[in-house]
Every structure is written in structure tokens, then in C-alpha cells.
C-alpha positions in Angstrom: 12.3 24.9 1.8 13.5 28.4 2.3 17.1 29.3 2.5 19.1 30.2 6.0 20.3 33.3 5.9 24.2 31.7 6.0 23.4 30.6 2.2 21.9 33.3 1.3 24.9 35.5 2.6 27.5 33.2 0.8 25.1 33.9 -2.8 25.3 37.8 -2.7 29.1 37.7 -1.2 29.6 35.4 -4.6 27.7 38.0 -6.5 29.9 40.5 -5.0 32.9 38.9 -6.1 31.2 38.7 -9.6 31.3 42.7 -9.5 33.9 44.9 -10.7 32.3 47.7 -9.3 32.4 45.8 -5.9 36.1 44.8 -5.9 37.4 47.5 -3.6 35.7 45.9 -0.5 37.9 44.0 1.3 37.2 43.9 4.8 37.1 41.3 6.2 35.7 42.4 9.7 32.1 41.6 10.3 31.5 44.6 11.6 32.6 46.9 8.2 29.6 48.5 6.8 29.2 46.5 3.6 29.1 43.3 5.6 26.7 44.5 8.1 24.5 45.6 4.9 24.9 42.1 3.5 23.6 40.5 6.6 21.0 42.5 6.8 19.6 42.1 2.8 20.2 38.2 4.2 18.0 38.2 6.6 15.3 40.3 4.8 14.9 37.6 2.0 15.2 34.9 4.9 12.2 36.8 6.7 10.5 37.0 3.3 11.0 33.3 2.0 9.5 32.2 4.9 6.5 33.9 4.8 6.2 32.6 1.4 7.0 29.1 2.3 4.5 28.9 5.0 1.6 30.7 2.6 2.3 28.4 0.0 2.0 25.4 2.8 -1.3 26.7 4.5 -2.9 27.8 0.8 -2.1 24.5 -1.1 -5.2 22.8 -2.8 -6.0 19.6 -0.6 -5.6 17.1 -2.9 -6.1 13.0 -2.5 -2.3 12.9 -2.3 -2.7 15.7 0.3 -4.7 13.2 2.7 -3.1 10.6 2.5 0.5 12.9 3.2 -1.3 13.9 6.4 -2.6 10.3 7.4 1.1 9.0 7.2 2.4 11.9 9.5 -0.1 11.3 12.2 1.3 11.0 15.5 -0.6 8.5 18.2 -1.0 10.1 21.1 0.6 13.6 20.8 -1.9 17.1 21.4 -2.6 18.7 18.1 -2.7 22.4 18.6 -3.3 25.1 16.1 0.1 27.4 15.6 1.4 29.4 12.7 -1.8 29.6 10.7 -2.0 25.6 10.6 -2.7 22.8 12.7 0.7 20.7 14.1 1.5 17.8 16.6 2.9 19.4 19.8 6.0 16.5 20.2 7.6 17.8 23.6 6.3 14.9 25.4 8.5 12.6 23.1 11.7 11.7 24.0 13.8 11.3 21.0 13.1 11.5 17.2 12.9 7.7 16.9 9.9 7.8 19.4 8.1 10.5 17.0 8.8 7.8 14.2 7.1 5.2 16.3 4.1 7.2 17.2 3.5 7.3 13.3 1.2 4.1 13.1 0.2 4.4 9.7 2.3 2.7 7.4 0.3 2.1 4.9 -2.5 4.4 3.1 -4.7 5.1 0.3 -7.1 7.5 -0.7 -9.8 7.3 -3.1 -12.9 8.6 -4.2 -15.7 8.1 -6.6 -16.5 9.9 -9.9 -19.4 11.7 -10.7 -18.9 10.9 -14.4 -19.6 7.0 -12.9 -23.3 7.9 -12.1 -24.1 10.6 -14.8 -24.9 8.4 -17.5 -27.0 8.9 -20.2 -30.8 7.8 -20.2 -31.4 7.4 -16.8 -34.3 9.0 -15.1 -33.5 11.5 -11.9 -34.6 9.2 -9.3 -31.8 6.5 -10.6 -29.2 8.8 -10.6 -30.0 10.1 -7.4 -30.3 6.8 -6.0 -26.7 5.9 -7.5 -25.6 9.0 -6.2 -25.9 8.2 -2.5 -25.4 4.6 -2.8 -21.8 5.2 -4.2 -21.2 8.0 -2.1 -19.9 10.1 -4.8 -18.1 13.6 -3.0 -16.9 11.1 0.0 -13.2 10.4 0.4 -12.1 6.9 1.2 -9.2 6.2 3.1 -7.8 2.8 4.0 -5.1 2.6 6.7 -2.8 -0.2 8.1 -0.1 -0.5 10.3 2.7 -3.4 10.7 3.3 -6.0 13.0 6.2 -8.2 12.7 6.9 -7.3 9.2 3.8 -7.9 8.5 0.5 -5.2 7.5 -2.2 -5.4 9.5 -5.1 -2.9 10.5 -4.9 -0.5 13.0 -6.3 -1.3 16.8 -9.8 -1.3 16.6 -11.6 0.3 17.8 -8.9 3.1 20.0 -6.5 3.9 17.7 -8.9 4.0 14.8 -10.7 6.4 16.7 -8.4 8.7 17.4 -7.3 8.6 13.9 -10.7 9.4 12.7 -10.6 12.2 15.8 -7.8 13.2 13.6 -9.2 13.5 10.5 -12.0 15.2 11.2 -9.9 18.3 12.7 -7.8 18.8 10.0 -10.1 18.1 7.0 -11.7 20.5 4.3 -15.0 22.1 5.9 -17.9 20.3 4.1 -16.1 17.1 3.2 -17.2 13.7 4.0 -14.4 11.5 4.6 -14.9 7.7 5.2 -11.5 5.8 7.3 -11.8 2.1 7.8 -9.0 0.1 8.9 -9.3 -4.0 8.1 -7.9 -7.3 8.6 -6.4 -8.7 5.2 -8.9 -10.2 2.4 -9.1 -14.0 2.7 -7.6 -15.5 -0.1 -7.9 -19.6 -1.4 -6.0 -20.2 -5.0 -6.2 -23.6 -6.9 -4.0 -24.2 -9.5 -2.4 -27.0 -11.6 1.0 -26.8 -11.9 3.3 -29.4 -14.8 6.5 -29.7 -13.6 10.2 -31.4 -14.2 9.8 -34.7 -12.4 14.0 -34.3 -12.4 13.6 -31.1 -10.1 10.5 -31.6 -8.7 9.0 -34.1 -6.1 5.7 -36.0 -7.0 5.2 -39.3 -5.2 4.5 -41.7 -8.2 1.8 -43.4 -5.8 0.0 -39.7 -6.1 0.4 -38.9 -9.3 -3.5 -40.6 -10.8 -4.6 -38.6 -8.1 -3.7 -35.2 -9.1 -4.5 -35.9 -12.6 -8.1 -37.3 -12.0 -8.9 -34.4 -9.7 -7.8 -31.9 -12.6 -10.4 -33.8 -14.6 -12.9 -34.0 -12.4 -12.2 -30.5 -9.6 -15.1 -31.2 -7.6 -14.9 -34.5 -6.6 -13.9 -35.7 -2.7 -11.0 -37.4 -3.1 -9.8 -39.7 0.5 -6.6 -39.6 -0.6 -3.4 -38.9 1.9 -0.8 -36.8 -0.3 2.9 -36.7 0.4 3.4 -33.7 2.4 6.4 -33.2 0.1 4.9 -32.9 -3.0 5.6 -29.8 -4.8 9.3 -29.3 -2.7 12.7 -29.3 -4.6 13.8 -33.4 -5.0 17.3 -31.5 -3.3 15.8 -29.3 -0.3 12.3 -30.4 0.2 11.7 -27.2 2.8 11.5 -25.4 -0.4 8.1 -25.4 -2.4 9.0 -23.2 -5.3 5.1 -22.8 -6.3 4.2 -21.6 -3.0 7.1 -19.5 -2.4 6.6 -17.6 -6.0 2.6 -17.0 -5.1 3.5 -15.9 -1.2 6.5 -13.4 -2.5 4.3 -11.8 -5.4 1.2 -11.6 -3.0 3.7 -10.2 -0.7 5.0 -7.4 -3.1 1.4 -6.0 -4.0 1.6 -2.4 -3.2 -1.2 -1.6 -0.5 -4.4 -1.2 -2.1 -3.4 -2.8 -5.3 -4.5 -5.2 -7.5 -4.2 -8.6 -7.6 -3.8 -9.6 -11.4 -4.4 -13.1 -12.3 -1.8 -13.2 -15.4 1.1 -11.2 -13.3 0.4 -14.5 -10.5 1.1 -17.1 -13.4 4.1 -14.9 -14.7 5.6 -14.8 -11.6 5.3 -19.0 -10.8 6.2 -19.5 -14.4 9.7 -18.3 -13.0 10.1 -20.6 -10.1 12.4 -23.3 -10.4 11.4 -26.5 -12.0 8.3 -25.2 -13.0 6.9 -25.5 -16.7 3.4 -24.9 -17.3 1.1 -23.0 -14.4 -2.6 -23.0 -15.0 -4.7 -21.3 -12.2 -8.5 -22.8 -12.1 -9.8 -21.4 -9.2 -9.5 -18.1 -7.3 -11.9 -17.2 -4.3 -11.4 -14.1 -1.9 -14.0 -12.6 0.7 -13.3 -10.4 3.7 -12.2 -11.1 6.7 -14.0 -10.9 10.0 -13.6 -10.3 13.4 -13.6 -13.0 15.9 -17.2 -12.1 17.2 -18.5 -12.6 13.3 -19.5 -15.5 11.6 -16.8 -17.8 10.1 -16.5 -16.6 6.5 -17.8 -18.7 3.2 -16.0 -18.4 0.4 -17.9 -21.7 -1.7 -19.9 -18.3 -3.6 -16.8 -16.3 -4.1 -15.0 -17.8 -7.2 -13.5 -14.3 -9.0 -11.7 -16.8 -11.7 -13.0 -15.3 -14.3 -12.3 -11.7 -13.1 -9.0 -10.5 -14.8 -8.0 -8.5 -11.4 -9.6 -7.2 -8.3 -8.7 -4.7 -5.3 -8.8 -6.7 -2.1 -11.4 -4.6 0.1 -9.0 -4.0 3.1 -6.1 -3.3 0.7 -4.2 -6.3 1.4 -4.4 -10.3 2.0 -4.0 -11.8 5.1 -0.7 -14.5 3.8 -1.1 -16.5 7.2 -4.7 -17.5 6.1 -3.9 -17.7 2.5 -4.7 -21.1 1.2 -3.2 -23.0 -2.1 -4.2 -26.3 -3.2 -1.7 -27.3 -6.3 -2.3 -30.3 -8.5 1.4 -31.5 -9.3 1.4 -32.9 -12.9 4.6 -33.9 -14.1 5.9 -32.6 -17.3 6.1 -35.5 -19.8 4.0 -35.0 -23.2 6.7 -36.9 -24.8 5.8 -40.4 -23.6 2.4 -39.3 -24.2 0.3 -41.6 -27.2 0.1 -39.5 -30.4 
């Protein structure tokens, strides 16, 4: 950011005072000749850094980071209007700085793109690499964008502000690139787990305890069985399910458009209280649909055996997420030898 010309004054009048040469000015009227001569080199280099400054703004490479800079400083609603060699977001019709801030309805954003190097491989004929070429849309930049509701991320309105956005977008991208924008609900999301825990913090119903064990035996089979609602809560506050709370909180804490990692998910409920050995059996995901779709199966959709995964909208839905926890309690010491 360039320098007002008050700072740059205050260096050379520093610099002066560095100079023995320079002692014998004392004036301290700001109309003496060496002061008018100092404001005047002042506001040369001011007139200068700025033209600088705004070159090195207008000239800069557009990079991924560059996009996604630009997609979290768009403003809903204001004119965009070319000025000063670049295009900007003509805020008069705002009222205050804290309306600007929430006209800015992307919160969240990434920006990707796919590698040639991922279709150039060797031994394959042209036709396959062409035909891997379009279908992976290799030289097309991917950006994902949410907003937040309630504290919570969700997509954009679909379809106006979305298309405004993409209105956006297209105005201020590089000529020739092909830029793809979608804007989701969160990823479904069902976990299963089994989960051995102190009987002394936690509470297990003794009446469902053969219950949980057979199913963890046998996963598949329909069990008629009415659980205690409690299961799974602290034996002192039962509003608190420390399994559930540890899997919400770290699904909560994913950075948008990052990976869910199965063995970060088991760290992070191995630290819950009263909790001693976490095994996750099952994890299914799918995307999420709009009300006018068809209601989403996730039966084909077990990624268990997938080490970690990118949800496609860049985040999970938590109100739909699902866990179904087998409560085992931790005894191997009464077990027979």
C-alpha cells in the first residue's frame, strides 16, 4: 500500500536531521523554502508510488488464489463499473460500511482446477486422451461457493444470487477461460460406529446391552428392538452424548472443501470423555438434492474403505447427518481367558 505523503515527509525531514550538511535549516515556517521543497519531493514519490501500486494491482498474474480473493469481495447487488484501469463495485448506494460487509455473501470459497499431467499418461492412444481431456475438463476453473445462515454454511440462493454471481464472474475473468461456479446444499452424511466405553461414565441400559453386541456381530440384521434414548449420554448429564458431540464438532471444524479423514474422526472421539476404544464400520455420503429431486439412496454409497474424501459441495449438511453407535461397555477383564 503506498505511503501518504505525511509519512513520507516525516522520512526525508528524519533524513534531514541525519545530515550535517543539512543542520543549518531551522525554520520552522511551512512556508520557508526548504519545507516547501520537501513537500513537494513528498508528493512526487506519493504520485509515483501510486502509479506503481495500481500497475502492480491491474498487471498481477490471476492466480487460483486470485479468484477466489475476488469471489469473497463480491458485493450482491452493487453496479460494477470499470474505473482506474480495473473493474470495481460502485458502493454509494450503501449506507454504512457494515452494509458493504453484508452485501459480501460469499463466505466460503474454493477454487480448483484439473491437471493436465492427470490425462497425459503414457500409452494411451489420442482418442483416450482426448476423450479424458473433455471429460475432466482440464483448462476449466472450479469454484464452489457458500454463504451462512445461522451460523451455519449453506449454498447460495439458487438460482438469483447464483446468477448474478456467475454474471460476476464472467465480467471480470481472464479472456479465454472457462470457469465452472456451483453453489450446493451440504453432502449427506450416515456414520456407524462401535464405540467400548466406561460403564462408570457412560450410560448403557443393561437390558440393551446383547443387543448392541449381536448387531456388531451380525451389522445387517433388523433388529425390533426399542433402545434407551439415553444410551451413549454421560451417567451425570445425560443431555450430553460425548460420541456425538466429538463427531458433530470435528465435522464442524472441516475447513470448506476439505477432507473428511476417517483416522482424524476416530482421533478426535478417542478424546471424548468416557470413551475407550472407537471403531467406525460404516461410512456412506451422497449429495444432496433439491426438494423437486428424488429422495437420495445412500444403501450403494459405503466409502468405508476410502481413507478420505472431498464432500462434492464442500461441506456436510450436520442437520441431516446421521450416527448409529453400538455402545459396548469396556470390560475385557471379566471376559473368559
Amino acid at each position: 500500500m503506498a505511503r501518504t505523503i505525511a509519512e513520507i515527509q516525516n522520512e526525508i525531514l528524519n533524513e534531514k536531521d541525519n545530515q550535517s550538511a543539512l543542520k543549518g535549516l531551522t525554520s520552522s515556517s511551512k512556508t520557508s523554502i526548504w519545507r516547501l521543497w520537501v513537500n513537494i519531493v513528498a508528493s512526487a514519490i506519493w504520485v509515483h508510488e501510486k502509479i506503481v501500486e495500481k500497475n502492480a494491482l491491474v498487471s498481477r498474474p490471476h492466480t487460483l488464489n486470485w479468484y477466489r480473493e475476488q469471489a469473497l469481495n463480491y458485493i450482491h447487488g452493487a453496479e460494477l463499473e470499470w474505473k482506474d484501469g480495473s473493474y470495481q463495485f460502485d458502493t454509494t448506494g450503501f449506507i454504512n460500511d457494515k452494509e458493504i460487509e453484508k452485501a459480501k455473501i460469499i463466505k466460503y470459497c474454493a477454487v480448483s482446477e484439473v491437471d493436465l499431467e492427470t490425462v497425459l499418461k503414457p500409452n494411451k492412444d489420442v482418442d483416450e486422451i482426448f476423450s479424458d481431456y473433455f471429460r475432466n475438463k482440464v483448462g476449466v476453473v472450479f469454484i464452489k461457493v457458500a454463504t451462512e445462515n445461522n451460523g451455519k454454511i449453506s449454498r447460495i440462493d439458487v438460482p438469483n444470487e447464483l446468477y448474478a454471481f456467475k454474471e460476476y464472474i464472467a465480467k471480470i475473468k481472464d479472456a479465454g477461460n472457462q470457469v465452472h461456479i456451483i453453489s450446493s446444499p451440504g453432502d449427506i452424511l450416515e456414520l456407524n460406529l462401535t464405540v467400548y466405553v466406561d460403564p462408570m461414565t457412560i450410560l448403557i441400559d443393561p437390558k440393551d446391552i446383547e443387543v448392541y453386541k449381536n448387531l456388531v456381530k451380525n451389522p445387517d440384521s433388523n433388529v425390533n428392538h426399542n433402545f434407551n434414548k439415553d444410551n451413549g449420554s454421560l451417567i451425570l448429564d445425560t443431555s450430553t452424548k460425548p460420541v456425538e458431540e466429538a463427531i458433530k464438532n470435528h465435522l464442524k471444524n472441516i475447513e470448506f472443501n476439505g477432507a473428511f479423514v476417517k483416522t482424524f474422526l476416530v482421533d478426535a472421539i478417542q478424546k471424548a470423555q468416557g470413551v475407550k476404544i472407537p471403531i467406525l464400520t460404516k461410512v456412506k455420503t451422497g449429495w444432496a438434492t433439491n426438494p423437486s429431486d428424488e429422495p437420495l439412496d445412500l444403501k450403494d454409497e459405503d466409502v468405508i474403505t476410502i481413507e478420505y474424501f472431498v464432500p462434492q459441495a464442500g461441506y456436510f449438511d450436520l442437520d441431516q447427518l446421521k450416527i448409529n453407535v453400538n455402545y459396548i461397555p469396556y470390560n475385557f477383564y471379566r471376559d473368559k481367558q
